[in-house]
N, C-alpha and C positions, 0 to 999 in steps of 0.2 A: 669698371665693368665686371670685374671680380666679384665684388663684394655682394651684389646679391645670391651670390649662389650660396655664399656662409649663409645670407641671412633665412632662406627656403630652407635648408637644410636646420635653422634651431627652429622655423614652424614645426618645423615635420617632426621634431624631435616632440616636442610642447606635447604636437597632437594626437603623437603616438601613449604617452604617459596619460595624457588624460583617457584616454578611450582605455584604459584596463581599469578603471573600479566601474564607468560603466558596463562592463562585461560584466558585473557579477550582480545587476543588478536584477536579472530575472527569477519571476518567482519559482520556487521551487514547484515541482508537479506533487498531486495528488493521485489517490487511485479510490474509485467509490468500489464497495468492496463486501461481501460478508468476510468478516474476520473469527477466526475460532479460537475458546479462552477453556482453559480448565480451569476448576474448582483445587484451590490450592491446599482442601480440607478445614480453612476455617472462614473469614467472611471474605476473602478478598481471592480477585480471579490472576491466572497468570498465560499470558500467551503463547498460544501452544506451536511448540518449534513441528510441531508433524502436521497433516492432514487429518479429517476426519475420517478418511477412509483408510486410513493407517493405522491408528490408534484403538486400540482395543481395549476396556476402559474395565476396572472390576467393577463389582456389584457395591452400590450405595455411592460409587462418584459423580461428580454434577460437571457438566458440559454446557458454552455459554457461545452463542450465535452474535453477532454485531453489526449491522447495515451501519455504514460511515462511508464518509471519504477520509483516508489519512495516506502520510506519503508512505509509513513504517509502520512499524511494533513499537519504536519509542512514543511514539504520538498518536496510536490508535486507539477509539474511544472503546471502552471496557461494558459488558450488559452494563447496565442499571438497574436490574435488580441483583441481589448477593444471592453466593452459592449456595443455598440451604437445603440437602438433602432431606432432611426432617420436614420443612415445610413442604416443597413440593412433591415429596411422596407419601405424603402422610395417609392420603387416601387408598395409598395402594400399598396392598399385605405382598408379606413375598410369597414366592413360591418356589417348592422343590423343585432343581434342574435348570431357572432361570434366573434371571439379572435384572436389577433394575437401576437405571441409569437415568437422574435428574439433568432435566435439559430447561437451560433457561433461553429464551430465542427475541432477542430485541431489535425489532426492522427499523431502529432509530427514530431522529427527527425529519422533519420537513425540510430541513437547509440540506438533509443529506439526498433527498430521496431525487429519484429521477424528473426532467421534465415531463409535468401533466399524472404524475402519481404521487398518491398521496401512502406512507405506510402506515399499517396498521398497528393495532395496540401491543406492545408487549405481552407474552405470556410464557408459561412454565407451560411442562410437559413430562409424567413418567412414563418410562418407555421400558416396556416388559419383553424384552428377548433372552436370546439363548446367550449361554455362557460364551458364545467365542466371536459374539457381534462386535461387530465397529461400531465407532458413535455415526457413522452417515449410515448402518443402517436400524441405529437406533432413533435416527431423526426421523428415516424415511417412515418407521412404523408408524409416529405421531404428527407429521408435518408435510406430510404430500399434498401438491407434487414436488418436487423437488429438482430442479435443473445444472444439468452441468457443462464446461465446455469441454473442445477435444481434448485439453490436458487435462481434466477430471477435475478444474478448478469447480466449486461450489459456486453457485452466481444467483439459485432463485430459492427460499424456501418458501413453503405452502403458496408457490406463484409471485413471490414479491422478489424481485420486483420483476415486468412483465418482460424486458428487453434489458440485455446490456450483460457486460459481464469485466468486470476490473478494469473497467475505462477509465481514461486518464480525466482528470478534472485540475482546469487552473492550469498554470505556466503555460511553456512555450509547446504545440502540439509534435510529442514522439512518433516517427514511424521508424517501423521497422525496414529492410533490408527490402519485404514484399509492397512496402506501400502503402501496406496498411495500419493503421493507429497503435501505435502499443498498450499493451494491456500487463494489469498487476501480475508480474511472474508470482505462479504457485508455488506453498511449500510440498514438501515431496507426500502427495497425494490428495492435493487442491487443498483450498477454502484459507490458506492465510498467504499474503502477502510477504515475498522475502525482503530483507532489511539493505539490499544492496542500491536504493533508491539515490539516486544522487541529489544534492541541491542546486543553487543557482550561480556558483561563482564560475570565475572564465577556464575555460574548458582548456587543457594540455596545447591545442591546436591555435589558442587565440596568445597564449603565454609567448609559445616559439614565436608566431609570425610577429609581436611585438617588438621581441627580443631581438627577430633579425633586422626591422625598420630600426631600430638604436643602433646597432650595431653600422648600419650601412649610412645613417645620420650622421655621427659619431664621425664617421672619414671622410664624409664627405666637407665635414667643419676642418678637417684638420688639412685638408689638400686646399681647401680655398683659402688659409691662414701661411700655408707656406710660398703657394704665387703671391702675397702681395709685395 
């Protein structure tokens, strides 16, 4: 009459072991996103650890916009077109007192863009302000309207897209503490996405509670082994 209790006690062990690689099999989350890129000074861009509203850029640097979904900066898709301050300011002369700042702004593809919008074409932009502008409002000069949310995350240029702002896309749906959906944390003064995104393996919570069904498994074999 003993013995099944060993035997419930190595299911439960079995069942316990297998249920942790399915813990990790959820996909990681995305976050659809304007992402902001600086002009590295030769053809390639590099993602900019500040906001646009932080960054205060000199005269002849190129600034790069990105409509994607990514989960990070390691995997966020880059403009498509290269920083080329010569080409896209070519048409505009400088001028005493002011700045000008190449802006490339890629509202992406179609797999990225919202349900029911379509974006629009890629395009360049020089933006002729004063010496002590930001790049959000060297964008705003050439690219309004432009939208933000309460944390001055960047979410709309010249209106694309019409709704939404660093929502999550793909995995398992985040909310926060209020109930409501989690959105891409800003870097410090909106428009890029911080790198603290987690992936999908089993989370600290599911490790313990494993560890303690082994554990309590484990004795309960060795108490049905010594009654016989």
């Amino acid at each position: 009459m003993r013995r099944p209790l060993g035997t419930a006690a190595l299911l439960l062990l079995i069942g316990a072991v297998l249920a942790v690689p399915g813990a990790g099999t959820a996909q990681a989350a995305g976050y659809r996103y304007w992402s902001f890129w600086e002009g590295d000074g030769g053809k390639d861009w590099t993602y900019a650890t500040q906001g646009p509203s932080v960054i205060r850029p000199d005269d002849g640097a190129v600034q790069g916009f990105r409509f994607s979904v990514s989960a990070d900066s390691q995997d966020s898709a880059r403009p498509r077109r290269a920083p080329d301050f010569g080409t896209v300011c070519a048409a505009t002369p400088a001028k005493d007192g002011l700045k000008r700042i190449a802006l490339v702004i890629d509202p992406g593809t179609a797999a990225d863009a919202p349900d029911g919008e379509k974006p629009p074409a890629p395009r360049t932009a020089c933006a002729v302000v004063a010496p002590e502008a930001s790049t959000a409002e060297a964008l705003a000069s050439v690219a309004k309207p432009l939208r933000y949310d309460s944390s001055a995350m960047l979410c709309a240029i010249s209106g694309y897209p019409r709704s939404g702002c660093g929502e999550q896309v793909g995995g398992e749906p985040d909310t926060a503490e209020s109930g409501e959906p989690a959105t891409a944390p800003a870097a410090d003064g909106g428009g890029n996405a911080s790198e603290d995104s987690t992936g999908g393996g089993p989370s600290a919570g599911v490790l313990t509670g494993v560890g303690a069904v082994l554990v309590l498994g484990a004795a309960a074999v060795l108490r049905a082994r010594r009654r016989r």
